[in-house]
N, CA and C atoms as a LAMMPS dump frame, in Angstrom:
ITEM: TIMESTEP
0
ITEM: NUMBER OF ATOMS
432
ITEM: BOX BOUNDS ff ff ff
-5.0000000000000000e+02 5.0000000000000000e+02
-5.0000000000000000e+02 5.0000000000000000e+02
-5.0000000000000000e+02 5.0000000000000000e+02
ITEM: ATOMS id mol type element x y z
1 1 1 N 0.848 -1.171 0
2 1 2 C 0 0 0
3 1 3 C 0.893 1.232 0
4 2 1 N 0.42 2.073 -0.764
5 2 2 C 1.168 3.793 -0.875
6 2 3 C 1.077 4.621 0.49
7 3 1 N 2.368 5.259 0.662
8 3 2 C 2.134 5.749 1.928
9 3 3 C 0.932 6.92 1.862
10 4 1 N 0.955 6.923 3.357
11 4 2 C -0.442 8.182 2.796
12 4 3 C -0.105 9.509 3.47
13 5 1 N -0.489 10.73 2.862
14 5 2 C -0.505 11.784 3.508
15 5 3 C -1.558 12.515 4.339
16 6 1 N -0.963 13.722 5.369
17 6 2 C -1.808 14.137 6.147
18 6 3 C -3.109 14.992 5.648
19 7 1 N -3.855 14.975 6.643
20 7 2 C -4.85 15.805 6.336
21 7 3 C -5.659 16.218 7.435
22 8 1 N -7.161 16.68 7.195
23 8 2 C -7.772 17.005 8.307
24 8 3 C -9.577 16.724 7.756
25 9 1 N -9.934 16.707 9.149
26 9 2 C -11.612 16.074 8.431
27 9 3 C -12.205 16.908 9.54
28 10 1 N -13.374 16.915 9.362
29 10 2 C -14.335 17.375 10.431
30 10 3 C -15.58 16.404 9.98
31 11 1 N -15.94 15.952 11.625
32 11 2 C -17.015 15.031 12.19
33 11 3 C -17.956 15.467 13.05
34 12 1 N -19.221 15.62 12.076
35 12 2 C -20.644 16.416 12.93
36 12 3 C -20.741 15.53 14.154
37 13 1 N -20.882 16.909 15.109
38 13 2 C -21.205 16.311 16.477
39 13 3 C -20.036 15.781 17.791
40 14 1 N -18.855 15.31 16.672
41 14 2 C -17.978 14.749 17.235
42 14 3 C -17.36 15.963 18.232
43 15 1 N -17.003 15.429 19.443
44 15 2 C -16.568 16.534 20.791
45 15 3 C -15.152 16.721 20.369
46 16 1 N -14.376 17.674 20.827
47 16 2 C -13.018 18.647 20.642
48 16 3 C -12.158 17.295 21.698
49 17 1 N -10.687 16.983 21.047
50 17 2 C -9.799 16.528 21.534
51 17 3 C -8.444 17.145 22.606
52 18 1 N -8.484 16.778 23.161
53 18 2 C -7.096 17.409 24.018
54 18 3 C -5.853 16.434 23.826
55 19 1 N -4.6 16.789 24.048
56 19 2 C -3.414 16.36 23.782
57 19 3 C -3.188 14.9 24.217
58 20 1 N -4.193 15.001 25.636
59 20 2 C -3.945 13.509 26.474
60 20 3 C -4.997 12.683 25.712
61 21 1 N -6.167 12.859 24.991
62 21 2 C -7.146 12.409 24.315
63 21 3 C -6.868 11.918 22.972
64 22 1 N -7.644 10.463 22.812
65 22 2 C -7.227 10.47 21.435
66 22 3 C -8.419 11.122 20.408
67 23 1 N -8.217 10.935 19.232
68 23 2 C -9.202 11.764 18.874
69 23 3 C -10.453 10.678 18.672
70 24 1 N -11.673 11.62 18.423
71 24 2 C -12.988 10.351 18.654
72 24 3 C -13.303 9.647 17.174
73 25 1 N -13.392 8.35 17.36
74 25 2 C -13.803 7.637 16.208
75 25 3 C -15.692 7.398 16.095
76 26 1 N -15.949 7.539 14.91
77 26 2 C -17.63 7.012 14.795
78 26 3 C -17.779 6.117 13.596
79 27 1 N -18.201 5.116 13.668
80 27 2 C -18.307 3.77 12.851
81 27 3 C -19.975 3.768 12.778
82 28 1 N -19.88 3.821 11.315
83 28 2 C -21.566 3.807 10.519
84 28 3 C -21.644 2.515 10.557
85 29 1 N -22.925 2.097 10.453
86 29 2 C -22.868 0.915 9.938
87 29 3 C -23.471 0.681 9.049
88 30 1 N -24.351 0.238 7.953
89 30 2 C -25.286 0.19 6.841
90 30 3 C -26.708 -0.658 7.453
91 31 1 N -27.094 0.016 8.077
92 31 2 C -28.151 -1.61 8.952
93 31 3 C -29.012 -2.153 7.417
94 32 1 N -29.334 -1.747 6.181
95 32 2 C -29.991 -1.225 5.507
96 32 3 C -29.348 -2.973 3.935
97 33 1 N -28.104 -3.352 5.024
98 33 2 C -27.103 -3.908 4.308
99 33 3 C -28.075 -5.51 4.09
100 34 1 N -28.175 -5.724 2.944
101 34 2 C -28.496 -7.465 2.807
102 34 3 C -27.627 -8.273 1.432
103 35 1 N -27.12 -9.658 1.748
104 35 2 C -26.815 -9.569 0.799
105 35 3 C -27.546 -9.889 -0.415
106 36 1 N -27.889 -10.089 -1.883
107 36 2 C -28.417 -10.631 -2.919
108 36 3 C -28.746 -12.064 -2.664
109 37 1 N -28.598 -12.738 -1.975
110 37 2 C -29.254 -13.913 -1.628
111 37 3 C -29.836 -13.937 -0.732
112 38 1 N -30.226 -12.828 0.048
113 38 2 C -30.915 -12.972 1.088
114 38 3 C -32.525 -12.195 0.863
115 39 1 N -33.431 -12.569 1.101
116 39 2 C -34.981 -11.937 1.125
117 39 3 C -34.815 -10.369 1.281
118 40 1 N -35.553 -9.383 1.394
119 40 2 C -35.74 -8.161 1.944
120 40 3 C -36.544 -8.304 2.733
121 41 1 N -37.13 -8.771 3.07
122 41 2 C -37.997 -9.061 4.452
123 41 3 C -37.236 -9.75 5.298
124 42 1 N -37.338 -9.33 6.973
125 42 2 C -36.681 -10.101 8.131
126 42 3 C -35.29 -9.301 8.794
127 43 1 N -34.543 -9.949 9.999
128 43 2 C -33.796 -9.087 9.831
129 43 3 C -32.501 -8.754 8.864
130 44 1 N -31.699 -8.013 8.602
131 44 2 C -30.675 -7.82 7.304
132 44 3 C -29.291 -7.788 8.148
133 45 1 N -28.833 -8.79 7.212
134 45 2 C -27.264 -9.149 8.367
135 45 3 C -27.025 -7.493 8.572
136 46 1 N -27.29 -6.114 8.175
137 46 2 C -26.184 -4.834 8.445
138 46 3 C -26.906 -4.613 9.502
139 47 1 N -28.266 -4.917 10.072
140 47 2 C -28.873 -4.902 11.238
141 47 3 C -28.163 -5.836 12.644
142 48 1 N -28.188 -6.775 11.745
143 48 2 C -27.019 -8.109 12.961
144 48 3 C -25.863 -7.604 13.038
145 49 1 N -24.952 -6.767 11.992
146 49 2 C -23.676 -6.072 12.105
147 49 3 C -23.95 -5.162 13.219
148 50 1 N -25.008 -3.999 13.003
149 50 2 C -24.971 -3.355 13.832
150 50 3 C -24.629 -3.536 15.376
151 51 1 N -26.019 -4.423 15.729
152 51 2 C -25.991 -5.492 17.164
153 51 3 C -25.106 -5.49 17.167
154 52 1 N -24.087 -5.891 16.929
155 52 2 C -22.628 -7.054 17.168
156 52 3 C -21.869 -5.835 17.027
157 53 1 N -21.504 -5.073 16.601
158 53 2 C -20.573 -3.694 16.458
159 53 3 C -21.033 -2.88 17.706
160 54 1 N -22.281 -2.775 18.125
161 54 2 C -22.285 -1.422 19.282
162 54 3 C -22.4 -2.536 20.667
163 55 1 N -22.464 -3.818 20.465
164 55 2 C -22.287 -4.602 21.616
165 55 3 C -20.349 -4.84 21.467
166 56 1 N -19.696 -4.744 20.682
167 56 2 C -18.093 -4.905 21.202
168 56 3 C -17.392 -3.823 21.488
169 57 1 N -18.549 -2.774 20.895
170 57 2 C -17.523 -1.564 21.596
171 57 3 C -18.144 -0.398 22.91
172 58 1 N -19.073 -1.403 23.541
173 58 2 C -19.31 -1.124 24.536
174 58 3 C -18.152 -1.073 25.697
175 59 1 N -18.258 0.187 26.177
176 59 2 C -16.858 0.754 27.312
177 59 3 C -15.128 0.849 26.401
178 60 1 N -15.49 1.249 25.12
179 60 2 C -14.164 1.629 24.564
180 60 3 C -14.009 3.071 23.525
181 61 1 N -15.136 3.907 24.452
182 61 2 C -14.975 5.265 23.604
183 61 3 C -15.634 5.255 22.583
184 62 1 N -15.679 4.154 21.414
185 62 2 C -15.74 4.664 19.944
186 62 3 C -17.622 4.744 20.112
187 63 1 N -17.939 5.596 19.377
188 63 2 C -19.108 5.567 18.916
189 63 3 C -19.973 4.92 17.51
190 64 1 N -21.143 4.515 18.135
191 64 2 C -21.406 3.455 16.882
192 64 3 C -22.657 3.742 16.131
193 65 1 N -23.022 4.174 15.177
194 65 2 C -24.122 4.625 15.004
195 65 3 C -24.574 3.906 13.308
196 66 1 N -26.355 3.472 13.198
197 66 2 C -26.467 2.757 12.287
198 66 3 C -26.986 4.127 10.961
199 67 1 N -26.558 3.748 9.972
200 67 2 C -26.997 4.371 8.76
201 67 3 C -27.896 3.704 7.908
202 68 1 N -28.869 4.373 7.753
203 68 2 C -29.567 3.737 6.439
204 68 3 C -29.029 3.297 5.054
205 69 1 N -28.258 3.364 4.315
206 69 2 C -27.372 2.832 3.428
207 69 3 C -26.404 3.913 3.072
208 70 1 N -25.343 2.49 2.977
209 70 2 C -24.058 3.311 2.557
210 70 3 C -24.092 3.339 0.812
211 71 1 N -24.551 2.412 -0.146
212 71 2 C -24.498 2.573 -0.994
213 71 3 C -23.323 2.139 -1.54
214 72 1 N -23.327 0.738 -1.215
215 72 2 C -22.393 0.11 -1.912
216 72 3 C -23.022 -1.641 -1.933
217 73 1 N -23.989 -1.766 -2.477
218 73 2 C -24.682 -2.889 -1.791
219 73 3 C -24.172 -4.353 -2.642
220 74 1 N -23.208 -4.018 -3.735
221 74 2 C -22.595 -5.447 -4.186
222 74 3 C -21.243 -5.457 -3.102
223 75 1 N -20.769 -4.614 -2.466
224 75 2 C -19.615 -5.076 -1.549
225 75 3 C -20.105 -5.207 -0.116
226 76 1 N -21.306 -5.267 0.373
227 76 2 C -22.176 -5.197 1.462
228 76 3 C -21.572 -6.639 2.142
229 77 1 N -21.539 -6.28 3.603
230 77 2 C -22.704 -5.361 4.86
231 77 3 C -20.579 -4.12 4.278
232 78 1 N -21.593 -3.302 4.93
233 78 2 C -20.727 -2.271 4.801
234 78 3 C -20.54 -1.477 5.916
235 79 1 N -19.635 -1.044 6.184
236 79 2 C -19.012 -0.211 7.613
237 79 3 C -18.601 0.991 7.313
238 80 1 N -18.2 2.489 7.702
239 80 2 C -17.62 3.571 7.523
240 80 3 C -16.929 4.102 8.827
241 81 1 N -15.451 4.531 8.925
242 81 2 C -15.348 5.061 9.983
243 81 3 C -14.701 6.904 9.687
244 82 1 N -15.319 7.332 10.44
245 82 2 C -14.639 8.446 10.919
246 82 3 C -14.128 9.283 11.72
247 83 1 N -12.852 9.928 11.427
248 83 2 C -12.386 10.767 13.052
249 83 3 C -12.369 11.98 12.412
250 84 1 N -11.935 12.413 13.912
251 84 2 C -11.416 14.036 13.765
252 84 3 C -10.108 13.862 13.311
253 85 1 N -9.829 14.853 12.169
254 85 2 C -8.132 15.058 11.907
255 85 3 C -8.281 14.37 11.32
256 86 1 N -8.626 13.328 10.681
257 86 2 C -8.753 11.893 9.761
258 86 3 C -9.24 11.819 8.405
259 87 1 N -8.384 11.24 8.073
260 87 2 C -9.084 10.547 6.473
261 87 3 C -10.502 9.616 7.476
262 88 1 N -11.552 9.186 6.265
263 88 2 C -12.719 8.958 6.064
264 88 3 C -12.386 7.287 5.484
265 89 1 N -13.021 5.903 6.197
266 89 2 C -12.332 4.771 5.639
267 89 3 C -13.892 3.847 5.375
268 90 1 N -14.203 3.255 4.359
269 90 2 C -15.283 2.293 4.104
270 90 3 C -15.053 1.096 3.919
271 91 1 N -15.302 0.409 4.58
272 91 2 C -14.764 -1.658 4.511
273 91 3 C -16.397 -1.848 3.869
274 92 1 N -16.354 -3.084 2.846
275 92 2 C -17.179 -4.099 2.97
276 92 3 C -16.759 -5.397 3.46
277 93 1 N -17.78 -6.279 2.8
278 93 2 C -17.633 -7.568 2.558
279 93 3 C -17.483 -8.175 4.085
280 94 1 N -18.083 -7.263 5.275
281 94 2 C -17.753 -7.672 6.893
282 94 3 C -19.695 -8.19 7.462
283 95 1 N -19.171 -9.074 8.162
284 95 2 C -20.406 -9.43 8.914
285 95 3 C -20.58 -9.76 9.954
286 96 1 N -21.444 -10.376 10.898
287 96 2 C -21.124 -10.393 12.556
288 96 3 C -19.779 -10.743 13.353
289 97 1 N -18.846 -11.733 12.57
290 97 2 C -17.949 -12.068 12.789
291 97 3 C -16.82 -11.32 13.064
292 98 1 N -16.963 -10.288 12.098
293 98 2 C -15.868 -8.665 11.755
294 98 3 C -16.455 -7.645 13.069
295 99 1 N -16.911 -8.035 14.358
296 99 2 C -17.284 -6.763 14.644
297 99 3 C -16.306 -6.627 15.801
298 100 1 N -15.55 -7.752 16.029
299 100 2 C -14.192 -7.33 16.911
300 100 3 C -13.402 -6.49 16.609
301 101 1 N -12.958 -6.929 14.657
302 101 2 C -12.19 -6.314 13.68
303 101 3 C -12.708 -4.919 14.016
304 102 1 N -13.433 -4.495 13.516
305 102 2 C -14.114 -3.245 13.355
306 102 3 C -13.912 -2.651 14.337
307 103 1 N -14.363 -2.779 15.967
308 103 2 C -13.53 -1.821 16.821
309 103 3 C -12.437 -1.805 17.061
310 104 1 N -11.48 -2.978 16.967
311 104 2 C -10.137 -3.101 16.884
312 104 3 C -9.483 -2.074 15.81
313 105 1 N -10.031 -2.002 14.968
314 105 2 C -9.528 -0.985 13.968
315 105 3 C -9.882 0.592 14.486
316 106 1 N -11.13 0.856 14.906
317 106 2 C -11.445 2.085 15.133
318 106 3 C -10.638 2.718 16.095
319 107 1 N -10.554 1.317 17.229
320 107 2 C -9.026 2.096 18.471
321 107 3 C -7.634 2.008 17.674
322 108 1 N -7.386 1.424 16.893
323 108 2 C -6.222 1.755 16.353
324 108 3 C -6.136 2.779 15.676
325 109 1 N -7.109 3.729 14.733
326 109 2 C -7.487 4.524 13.82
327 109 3 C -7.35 5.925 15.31
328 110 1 N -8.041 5.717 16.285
329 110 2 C -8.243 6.649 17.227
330 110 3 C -6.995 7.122 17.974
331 111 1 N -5.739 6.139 17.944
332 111 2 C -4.766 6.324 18.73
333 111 3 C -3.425 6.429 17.361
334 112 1 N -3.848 6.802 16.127
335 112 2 C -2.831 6.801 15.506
336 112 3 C -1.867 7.91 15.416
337 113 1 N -0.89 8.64 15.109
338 113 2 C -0.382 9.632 15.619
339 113 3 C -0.676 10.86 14.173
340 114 1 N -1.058 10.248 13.294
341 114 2 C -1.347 10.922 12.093
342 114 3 C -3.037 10.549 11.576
343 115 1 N -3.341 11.045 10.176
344 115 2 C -4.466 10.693 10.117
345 115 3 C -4.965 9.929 9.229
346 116 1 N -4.358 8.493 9.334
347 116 2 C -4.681 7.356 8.671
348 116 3 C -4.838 6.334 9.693
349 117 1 N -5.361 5.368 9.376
350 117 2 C -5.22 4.024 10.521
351 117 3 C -4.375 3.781 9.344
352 118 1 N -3.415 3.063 10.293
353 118 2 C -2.547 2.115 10.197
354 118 3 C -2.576 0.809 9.471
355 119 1 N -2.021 0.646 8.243
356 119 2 C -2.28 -0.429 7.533
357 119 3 C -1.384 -1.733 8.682
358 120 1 N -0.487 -1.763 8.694
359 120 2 C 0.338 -2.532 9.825
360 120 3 C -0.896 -2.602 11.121
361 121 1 N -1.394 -4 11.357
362 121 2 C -1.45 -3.784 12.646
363 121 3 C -3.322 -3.796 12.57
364 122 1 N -3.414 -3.54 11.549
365 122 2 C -4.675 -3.41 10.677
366 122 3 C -5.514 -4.929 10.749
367 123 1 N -6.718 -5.394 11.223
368 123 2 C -7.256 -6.76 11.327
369 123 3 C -7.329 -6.899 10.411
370 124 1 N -7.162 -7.984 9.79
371 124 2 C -7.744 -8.695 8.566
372 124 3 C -8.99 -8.377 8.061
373 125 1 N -10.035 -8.644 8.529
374 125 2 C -11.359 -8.091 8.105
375 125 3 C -11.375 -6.522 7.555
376 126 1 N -10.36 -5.651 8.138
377 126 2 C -10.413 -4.792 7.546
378 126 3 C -9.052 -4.225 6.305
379 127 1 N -8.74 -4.904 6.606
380 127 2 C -7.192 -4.925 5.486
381 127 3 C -8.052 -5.131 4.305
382 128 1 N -8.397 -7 4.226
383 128 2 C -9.465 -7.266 2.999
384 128 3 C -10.41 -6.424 2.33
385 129 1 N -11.264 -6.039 3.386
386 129 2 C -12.294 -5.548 3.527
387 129 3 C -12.405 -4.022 2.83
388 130 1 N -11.148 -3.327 2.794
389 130 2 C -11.116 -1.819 2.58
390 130 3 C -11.911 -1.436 1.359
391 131 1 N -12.492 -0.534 1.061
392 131 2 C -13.248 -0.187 -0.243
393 131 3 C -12.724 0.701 -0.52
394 132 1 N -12.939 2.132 0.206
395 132 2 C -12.179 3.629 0.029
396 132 3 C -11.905 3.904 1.172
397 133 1 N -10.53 5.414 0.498
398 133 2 C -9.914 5.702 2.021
399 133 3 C -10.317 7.48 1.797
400 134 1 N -10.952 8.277 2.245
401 134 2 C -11.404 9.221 1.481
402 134 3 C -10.995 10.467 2.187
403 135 1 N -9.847 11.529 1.583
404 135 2 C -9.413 12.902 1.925
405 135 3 C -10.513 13.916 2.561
406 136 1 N -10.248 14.636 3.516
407 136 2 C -10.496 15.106 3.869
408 136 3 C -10.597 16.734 3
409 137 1 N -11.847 17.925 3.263
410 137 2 C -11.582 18.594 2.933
411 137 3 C -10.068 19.697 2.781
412 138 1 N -9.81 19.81 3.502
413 138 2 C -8.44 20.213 4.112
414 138 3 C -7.321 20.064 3.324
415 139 1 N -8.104 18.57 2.996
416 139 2 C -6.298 17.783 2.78
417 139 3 C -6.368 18.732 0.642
418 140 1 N -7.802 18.663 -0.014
419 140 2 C -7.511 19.397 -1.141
420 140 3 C -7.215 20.191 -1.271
421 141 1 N -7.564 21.534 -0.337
422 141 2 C -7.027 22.559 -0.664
423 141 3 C -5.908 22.697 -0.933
424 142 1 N -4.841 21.825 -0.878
425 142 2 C -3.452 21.455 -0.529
426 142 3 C -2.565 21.303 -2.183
427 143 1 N -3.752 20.538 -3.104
428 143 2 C -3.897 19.898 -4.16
429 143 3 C -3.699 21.13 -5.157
430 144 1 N -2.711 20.851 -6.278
431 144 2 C -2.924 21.91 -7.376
432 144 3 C -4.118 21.983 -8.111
C-alpha cells in the first residue's frame, strides 16, 4: 500500500480533543445492508452487524451509530469510519464475525499519531475488507 498523507476532516457532532485524548472515532454501519441472496424481508445481516458492532464496543470510547445505506450494496454489509483530523475509511464484505475487527480498527485509527489508521497492525477483516480511504476537505485545498 502507498504511503499516505496528512490531512484534516471534520465530524458532525464529534466533541473537541485534548493532547492527552485520542481523537474520537464514529463507525456507521449500513443496517440497511443485505446480501443478494438474502430476502428483503426479516432481519438484514447490516442490522445483525450493527448489534454485534455497538455490543463490542461497549466501554471503549468509539461511537457506533447505524446508517440507512451506505451505498455500496454489491460489496455489502458495509461499515464507515470516521475521526477528527482523519481521512474517512469504508470496509465491505464484513459481517457479525468482523465486529471485533471493526472496533479493533477504530481504536487503532483513534490512537494513531497521524491521520490514517494504520495499515500494519490493521485486522484482517479490515485490510481485505477496505473499499475507500477518502481525503479530507483540508487535505484538497493542498492539491494543485
Amino acid at each position: 500500500m502507498a504511503a499516505d498523507s496528512p490531512a484534516t476532516s471534520i465530524v458532525p457532532g464529534a466533541a473537541s480533543t485534548t493532547a492527552c485524548e485520542p481523537p474520537a472515532v464514529t463507525v456507521l454501519v449500513c443496517r440497511s445492508c443485505r446480501l443478494r441472496d438474502i430476502p428483503a424481508e426479516g432481519v438484514r445481516p447490516g442490522s445483525r452487524l450493527l448489534d454485534a458492532v455497538t455490543k463490542a464496543a461497549e466501554n471503549t470510547g468509539i461511537t457506533v451509530q447505524g446508517v440507512s445505506c451506505l451505498a455500496n450494496c454489491r460489496r455489502g454489509v458495509n461499515v464507515a469510519m470516521l475521526r477528527d483530523g482523519g481521512w474517512s475509511y469504508l470496509f465491505g464484505k464484513l459481517d457479525e464475525e468482523s465486529a471485533g475487527d471493526i472496533i479493533a480498527g477504530a481504536e487503532l485509527f483513534a490512537t494513531s499519531a497521524d491521520p490514517f489508521m494504520p495499515f500494519r497492525g490493521r485486522p484482517q477483516a479490515l485490510k481485505r475488507g477496505l473499499i475507500a480511504r477518502i481525503p479530507t476537505f483540508d487535505h484538497l485545498k493542498d492539491l494543485p
